[in-house]
Structures are given as structure tokens and as C-alpha cells.
C-alpha positions as CSV (number, residue, x, y, z in Angstrom):
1,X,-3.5,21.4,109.3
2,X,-2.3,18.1,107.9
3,X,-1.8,15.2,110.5
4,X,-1.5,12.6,108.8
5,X,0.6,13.1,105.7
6,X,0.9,9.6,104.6
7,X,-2.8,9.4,104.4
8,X,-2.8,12.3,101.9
9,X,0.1,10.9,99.9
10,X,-1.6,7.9,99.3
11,X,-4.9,10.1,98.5
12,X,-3.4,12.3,96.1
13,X,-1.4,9.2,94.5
14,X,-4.8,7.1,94.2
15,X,-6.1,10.5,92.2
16,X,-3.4,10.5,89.4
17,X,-3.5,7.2,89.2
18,X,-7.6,7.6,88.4
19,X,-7.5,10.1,86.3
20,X,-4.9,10.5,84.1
21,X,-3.8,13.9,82.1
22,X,-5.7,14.1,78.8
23,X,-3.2,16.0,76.7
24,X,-5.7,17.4,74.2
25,X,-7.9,18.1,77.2
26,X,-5.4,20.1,79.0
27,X,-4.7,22.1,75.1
28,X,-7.8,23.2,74.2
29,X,-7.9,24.8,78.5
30,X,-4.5,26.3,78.1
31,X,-5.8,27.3,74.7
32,X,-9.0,29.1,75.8
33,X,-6.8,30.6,79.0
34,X,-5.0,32.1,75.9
35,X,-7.4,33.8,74.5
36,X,-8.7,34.6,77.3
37,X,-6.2,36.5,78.4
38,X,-5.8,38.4,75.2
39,X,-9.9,39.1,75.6
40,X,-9.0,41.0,79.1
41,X,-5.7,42.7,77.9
42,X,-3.5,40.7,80.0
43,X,-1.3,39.4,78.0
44,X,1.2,40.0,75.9
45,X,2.4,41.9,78.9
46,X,3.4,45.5,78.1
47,X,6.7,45.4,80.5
48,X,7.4,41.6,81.5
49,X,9.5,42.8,84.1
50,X,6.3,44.5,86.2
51,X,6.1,43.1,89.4
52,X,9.3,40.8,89.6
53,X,10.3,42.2,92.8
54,X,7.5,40.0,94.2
55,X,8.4,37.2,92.3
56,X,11.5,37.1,93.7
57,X,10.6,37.7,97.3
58,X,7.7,35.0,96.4
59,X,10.5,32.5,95.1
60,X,13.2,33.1,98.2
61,X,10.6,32.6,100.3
62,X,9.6,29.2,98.9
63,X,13.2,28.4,98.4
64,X,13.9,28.9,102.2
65,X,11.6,26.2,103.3
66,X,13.3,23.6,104.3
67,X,13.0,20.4,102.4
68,X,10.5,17.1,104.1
69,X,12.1,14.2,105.5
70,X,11.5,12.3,102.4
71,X,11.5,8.6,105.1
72,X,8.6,10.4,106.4
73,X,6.8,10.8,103.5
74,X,6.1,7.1,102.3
């Protein structure tokens, strides 16, 4: 459990700010999770609607969280 939150704001902040994206980095990953996934048979899916039941239950659920008191948060 997280106590103190402004701790791990200022944590997660001083991360970014350390290591910044590296957009040709982060192409050739998505580029090998491509193939990849092609390797395994995983995509293209065969019906893109499989299992979007639980993506919607998934997203409600998320979406019914309600949102931080964004004073509290800096």
C-alpha cells in the first residue's frame, strides 16, 4: 500500500525527468513486439471482437473509480 503518495510522485517525476523516451528506441521494441506477435499467431486477430465483453467490464470498472483529489497529489 502506498502511504505516502507525494513521495512517489516526486519519485516517478524525478524518473522521466532522468530518462527521457528514445523514440527510435521505443520503434524498433514496438517493432520486434510486431513481429513477435506474428511469430506466435497472435495477431492479426482472426475475430477482433473476441473477448470484448471483458474489455468492457475491465473499462467500467476502471471508469468507476473515482477520480484523486488532485490538492492532494502535489
Amino acid at each position: 500500500m502506498i502511504k505516502n503518495s507525494i513521495y512517489l510522485q516526486n519519485f516517478e517525476n524525478n524518473l522521466v525527468r532522468k530518462n527521457p523516451s528514445d523514440y527510435l528506441r521505443n520503434q524498433k521494441i514496438l517493432r520486434s513486439m510486431y513481429k513477435e506477435a506474428l511469430a506466435l499467431c497472435i495477431f492479426p486477430l482472426k475475430n477482433p471482437l473476441d473477448g470484448i465483453e471483458n474489455d468492457i467490464k475491465f473499462a467500467k470498472a476502471i471508469n468507476s473509480v473515482p477520480e484523486i483529489n488532485k490538492k492532494n497529489r502535489h
